[in-house]
C-alpha positions, -999 to 999 in steps of 0.1 A, spaced: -627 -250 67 -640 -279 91 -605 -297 106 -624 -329 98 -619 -319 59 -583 -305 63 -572 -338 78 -594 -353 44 -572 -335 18 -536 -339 40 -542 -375 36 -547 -373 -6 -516 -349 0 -499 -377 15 -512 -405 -16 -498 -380 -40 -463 -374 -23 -463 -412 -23 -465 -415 -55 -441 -394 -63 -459 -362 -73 -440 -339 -39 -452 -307 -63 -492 -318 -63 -492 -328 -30 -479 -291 -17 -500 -273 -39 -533 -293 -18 -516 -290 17 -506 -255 16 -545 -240 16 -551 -262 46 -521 -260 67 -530 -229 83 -561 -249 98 -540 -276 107 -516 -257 124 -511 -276 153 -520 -305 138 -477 -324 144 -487 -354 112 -497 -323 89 -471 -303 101 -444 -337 95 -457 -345 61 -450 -309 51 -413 -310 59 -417 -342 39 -431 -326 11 -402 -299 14 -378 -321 13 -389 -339 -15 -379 -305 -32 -349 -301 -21 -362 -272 -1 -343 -279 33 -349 -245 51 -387 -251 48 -377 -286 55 -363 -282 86 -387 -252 98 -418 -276 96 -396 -308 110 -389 -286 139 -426 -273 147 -437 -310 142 -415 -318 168 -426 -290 194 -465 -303 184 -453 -344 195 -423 -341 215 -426 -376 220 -427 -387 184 -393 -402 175 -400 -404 137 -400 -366 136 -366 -361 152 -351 -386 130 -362 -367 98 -356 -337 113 -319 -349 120 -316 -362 86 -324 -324 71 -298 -314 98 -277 -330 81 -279 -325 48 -274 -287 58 -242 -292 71 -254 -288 109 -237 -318 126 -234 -307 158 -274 -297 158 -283 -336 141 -264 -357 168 -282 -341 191 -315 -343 172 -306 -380 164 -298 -388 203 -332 -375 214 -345 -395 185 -325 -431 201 -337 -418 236 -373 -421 224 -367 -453 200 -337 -472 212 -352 -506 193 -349 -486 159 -317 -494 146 -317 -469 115 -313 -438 140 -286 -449 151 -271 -455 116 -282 -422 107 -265 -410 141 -231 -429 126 -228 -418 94 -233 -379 109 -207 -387 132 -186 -402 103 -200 -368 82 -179 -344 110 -151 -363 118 -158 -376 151 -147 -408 141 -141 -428 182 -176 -418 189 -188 -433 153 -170 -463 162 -184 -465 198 -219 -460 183 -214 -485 154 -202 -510 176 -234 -503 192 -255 -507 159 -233 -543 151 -241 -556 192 -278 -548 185 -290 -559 153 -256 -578 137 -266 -576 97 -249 -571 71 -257 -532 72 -244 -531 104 -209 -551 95 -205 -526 63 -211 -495 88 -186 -508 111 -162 -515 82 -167 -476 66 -159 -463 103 -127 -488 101 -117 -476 69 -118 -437 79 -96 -448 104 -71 -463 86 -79 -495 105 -79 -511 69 -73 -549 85 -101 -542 111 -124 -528 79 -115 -559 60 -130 -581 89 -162 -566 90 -171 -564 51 -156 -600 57 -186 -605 82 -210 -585 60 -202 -608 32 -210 -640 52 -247 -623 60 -252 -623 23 -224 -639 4 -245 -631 -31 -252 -597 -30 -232 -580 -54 -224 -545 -29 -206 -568 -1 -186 -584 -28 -179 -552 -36 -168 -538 -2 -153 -569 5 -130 -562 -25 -124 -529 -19 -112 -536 13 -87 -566 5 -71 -539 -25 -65 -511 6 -44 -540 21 -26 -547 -2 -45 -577 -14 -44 -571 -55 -49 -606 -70 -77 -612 -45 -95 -578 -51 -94 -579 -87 -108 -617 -85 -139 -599 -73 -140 -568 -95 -135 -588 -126 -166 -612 -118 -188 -585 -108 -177 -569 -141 -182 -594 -162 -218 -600 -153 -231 -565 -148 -205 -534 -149 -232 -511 -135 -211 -487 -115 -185 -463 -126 -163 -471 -91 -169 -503 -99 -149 -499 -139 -125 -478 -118 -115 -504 -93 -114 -530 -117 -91 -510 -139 -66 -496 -113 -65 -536 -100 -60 -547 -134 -33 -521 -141 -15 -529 -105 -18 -564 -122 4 -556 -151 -27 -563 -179 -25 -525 -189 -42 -525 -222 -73 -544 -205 -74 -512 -180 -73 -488 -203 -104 -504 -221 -122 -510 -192 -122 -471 -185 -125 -462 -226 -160 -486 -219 -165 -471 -188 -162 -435 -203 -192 -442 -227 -217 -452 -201 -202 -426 -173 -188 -396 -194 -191 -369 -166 -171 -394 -140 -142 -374 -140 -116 -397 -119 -123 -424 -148 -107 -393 -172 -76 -389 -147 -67 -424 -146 -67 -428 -181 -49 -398 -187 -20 -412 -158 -18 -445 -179 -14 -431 -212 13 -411 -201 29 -436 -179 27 -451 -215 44 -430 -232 14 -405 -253 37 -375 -233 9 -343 -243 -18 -364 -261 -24 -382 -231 -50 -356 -216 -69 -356 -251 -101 -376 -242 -101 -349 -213 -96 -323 -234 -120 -339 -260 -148 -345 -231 -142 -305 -216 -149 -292 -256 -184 -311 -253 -191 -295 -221 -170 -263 -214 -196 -255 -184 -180 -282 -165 -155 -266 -143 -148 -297 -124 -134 -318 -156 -112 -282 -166 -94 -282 -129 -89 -321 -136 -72 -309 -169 -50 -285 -151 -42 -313 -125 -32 -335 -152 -11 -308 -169 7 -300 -139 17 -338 -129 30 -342 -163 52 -309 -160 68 -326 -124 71 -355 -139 92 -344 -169 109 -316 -145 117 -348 -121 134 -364 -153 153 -335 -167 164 -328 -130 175 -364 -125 197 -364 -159 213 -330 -151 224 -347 -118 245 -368 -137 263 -350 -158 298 -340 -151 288 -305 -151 265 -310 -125 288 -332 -105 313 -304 -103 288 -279 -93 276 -293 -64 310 -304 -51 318 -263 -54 283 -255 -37 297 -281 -10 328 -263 -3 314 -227 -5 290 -240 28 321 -248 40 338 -221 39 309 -199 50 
């Protein structure tokens, strides 16, 4: 086959990935790629296509040959950081990512990219330096939020609070830097102001199950305890595999009072789905906190009986003595 015609069907390989269809558009690259071997675009939009699939291995192996085919293409590192990263190989992606800033300084999502791997394996000064970077550059509301999620791994929570603060101001209606914005005030401290924000984001549009679960921890912290607990029951019926919605139910109704039953829309939701190994080891979490707890109270009340006072004076004077 003539390269001309390769390079014909890798663009309606490129149309179909477009539009969504990653499984069409390998099935017409694949015949071709062999004449198109060195071609680094048909070589990229492979890795594309493989990622598409969730096929990272094959991702990464044509990333890396579009690369050596267009060493000076910095859209190629990028993606092939991004696969890097997926995969769990940090150390590989920053360096990946650099040579992609190198060759594109002006492009600000690299350097994002470059952040949030930093962020990804713990190196969180050089995340900071680098989002500090991102903010100087191009200061958005993207770049505020970044700045604020490097902050809050920190435990810089008044220094996070800021930038979702300045975030906010870039776009004071969008719902997501409300959001952060709210977030951030609760980590301070900052209840009635967070839960201001949850519950009008809430009442328009409860689209998120972290958003139910703020709004009902916030509204709990609040002392309006039988609005929490609805929230999440609500919540449950949109989001029924969001398992830290079934803890915090399950910690109210027992801070409540419902002792055993207080684990039984867990235990209800785990019947339904039995394959769902996650939602049995929150079970046994919940199970065991309610065993401390009650061990805590029975410990406490034995404290206080005369026996127990009697013992421990005894157990005090047999240290003594030894």
């Amino acid at each position: 086959m003539k390269v001309a015609e390769a390079s014909a069907i890798a663009l309606a390989s490129r149309e179909l990935l477009n539009q969504g269809d990653a499984e069409g558009a390998e099935r017409l690259l694949s015949p071709v790629l062999k004449t198109l071997k060195t071609d680094a675009e048909a070589l990229h939009l492979m890795g594309l296509i493989k990622k598409a699939r969730n096929q990272l291995e094959e991702a990464e192996r044509h990333f890396r040959s579009a690369v050596a085919h267009a060493l000076g293409e910095g859209a190629y590192y990028n993606d092939l950081g991004v696969v890097l990263q997926a995969r769990g190989n940090y150390t590989d992606a920053v360096r990946i990512y650099r040579a992609a800033i190198a060759l594109r300084p002006e492009v600000t999502m690299v350097r994002i990219n470059l952040v949030q791997c930093l962020l990804a394996s713990g190196e969180l000064a050089e995340a900071e330096r680098e989002a500090r970077t991102c903010v100087h550059a191009e200061p958005n509301a993207e770049t505020w939020t970044l700045l604020s999620a490097v902050h809050r791994r920190q435990e810089k929570f008044e220094e996070s609070l800021n930038d979702a603060l300045a975030a906010l101001q870039c776009g004071p209606k969008f719902r997501g830097l409300r959001y952060n914005y709210a977030n951030a005030l609760e980590r301070i401290g900052r209840i009635k102001e967070a839960l201001d924000i949850y519950e009008s984001l809430a009442k328009k549009d409860l689209d998120s199950a972290d958003l139910a679960h703020n709004y009902a921890r916030t509204l709990y912290a609040e002392g309006r305890k039988k609005e929490a607990e609805s929230v999440i029951e609500q919540a449950l019926e949109l989001w029924p595999a969001s398992h830290p919605l079934y803890t915090t139910l399950a910690r109210m109704r027992f801070l409540r009072g419902e002792g055993e039953n207080s684990t039984a829309p867990l235990e209800d939701a785990w019947a339904n789905r039995p394959s769902d190994i996650g939602l049995r080891l929150v079970i046994a979490d919940s199970a065991a906190s309610r065993w401390l707890a009650r061990t805590r109270t029975r410990y406490a009340r034995a404290r206080q009986s005369p026996g127990a006072r009697y013992a421990g004076a005894a157990q005090r004077v047999w240290r003594c003595a030894g």
